[in-house]
C-alpha positions as CSV (number, residue, x, y, z in Angstrom):
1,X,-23.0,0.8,-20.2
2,X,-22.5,-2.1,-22.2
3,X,-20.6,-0.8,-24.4
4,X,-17.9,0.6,-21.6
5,X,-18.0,-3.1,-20.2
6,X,-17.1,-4.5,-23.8
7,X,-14.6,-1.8,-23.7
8,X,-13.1,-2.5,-20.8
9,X,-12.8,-6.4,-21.5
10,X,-15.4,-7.7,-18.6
11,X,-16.4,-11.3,-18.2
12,X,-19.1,-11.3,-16.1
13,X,-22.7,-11.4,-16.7
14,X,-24.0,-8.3,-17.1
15,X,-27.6,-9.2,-16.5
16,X,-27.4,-11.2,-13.4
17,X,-24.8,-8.3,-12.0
18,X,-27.2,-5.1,-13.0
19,X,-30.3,-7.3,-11.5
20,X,-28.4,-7.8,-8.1
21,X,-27.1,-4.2,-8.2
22,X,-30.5,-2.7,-8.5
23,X,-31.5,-5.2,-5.5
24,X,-28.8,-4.5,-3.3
25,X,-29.8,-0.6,-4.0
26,X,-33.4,-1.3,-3.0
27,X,-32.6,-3.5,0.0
28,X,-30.3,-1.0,1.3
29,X,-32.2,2.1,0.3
30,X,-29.1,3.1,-1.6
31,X,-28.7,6.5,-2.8
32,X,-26.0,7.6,-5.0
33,X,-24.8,11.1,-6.8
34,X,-23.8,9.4,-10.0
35,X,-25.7,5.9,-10.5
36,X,-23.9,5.0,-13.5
37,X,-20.6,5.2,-11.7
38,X,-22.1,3.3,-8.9
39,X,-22.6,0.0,-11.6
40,X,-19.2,0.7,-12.7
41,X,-17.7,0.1,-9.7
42,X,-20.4,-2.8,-9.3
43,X,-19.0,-4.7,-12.3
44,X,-15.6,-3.8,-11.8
45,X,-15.6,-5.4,-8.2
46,X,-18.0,-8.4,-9.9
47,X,-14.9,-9.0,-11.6
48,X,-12.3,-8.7,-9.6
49,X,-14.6,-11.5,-7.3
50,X,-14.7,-13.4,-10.8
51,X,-10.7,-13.4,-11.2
52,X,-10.0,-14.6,-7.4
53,X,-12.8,-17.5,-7.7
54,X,-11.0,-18.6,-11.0
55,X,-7.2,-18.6,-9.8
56,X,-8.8,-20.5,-6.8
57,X,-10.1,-23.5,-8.5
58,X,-6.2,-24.3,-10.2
59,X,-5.9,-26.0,-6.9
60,X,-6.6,-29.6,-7.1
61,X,-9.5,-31.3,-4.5
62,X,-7.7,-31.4,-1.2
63,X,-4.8,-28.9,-2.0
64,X,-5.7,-25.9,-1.3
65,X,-2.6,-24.2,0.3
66,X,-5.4,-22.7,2.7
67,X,-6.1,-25.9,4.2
68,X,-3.9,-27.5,7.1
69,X,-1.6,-30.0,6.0
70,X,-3.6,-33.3,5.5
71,X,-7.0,-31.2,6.1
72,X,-9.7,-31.7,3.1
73,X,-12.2,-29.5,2.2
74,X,-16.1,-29.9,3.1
75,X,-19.2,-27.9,1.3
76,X,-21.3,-29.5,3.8
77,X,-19.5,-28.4,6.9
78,X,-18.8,-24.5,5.9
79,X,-21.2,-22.0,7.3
């Protein structure tokens, strides 16, 4: 699996991705037909999320085209 992932040219952490795969499977009494295919698709979504979090931060503090006009953005005050 590790080997298809090096492969394939992904990013994210393997580790951290498998241990919250197998999690998400437990808390969700997951089944699946083919498991590996099930942590492929994990990863591949992992880092697709990876890609969109990354292009996001080129905006500057307070420019995200998101925002209103003039609006700034808070950590604090998202929920």
């Amino acid at each position: 699996m590790r080997a298809w992932a090096s492969k394939g040219g992904y990013t994210v952490d393997l580790d951290r991705e498998t241990f919250r795969f197998i999690n998400h499977a437990h808390q969700n009494d997951r089944r699946c037909r083919d498991w590996v295919a099930a942590w492929r698709n994990w990863i591949d979504i992992a880092q697709e999320k990876r890609g969109r979090d990354s292009s996001a931060s080129k905006y500057a503090p307070g420019s995200d085209p998101h925002l209103k006009p003039g609006a700034t953005y808070d950590p604090e005050k998202v929920i």
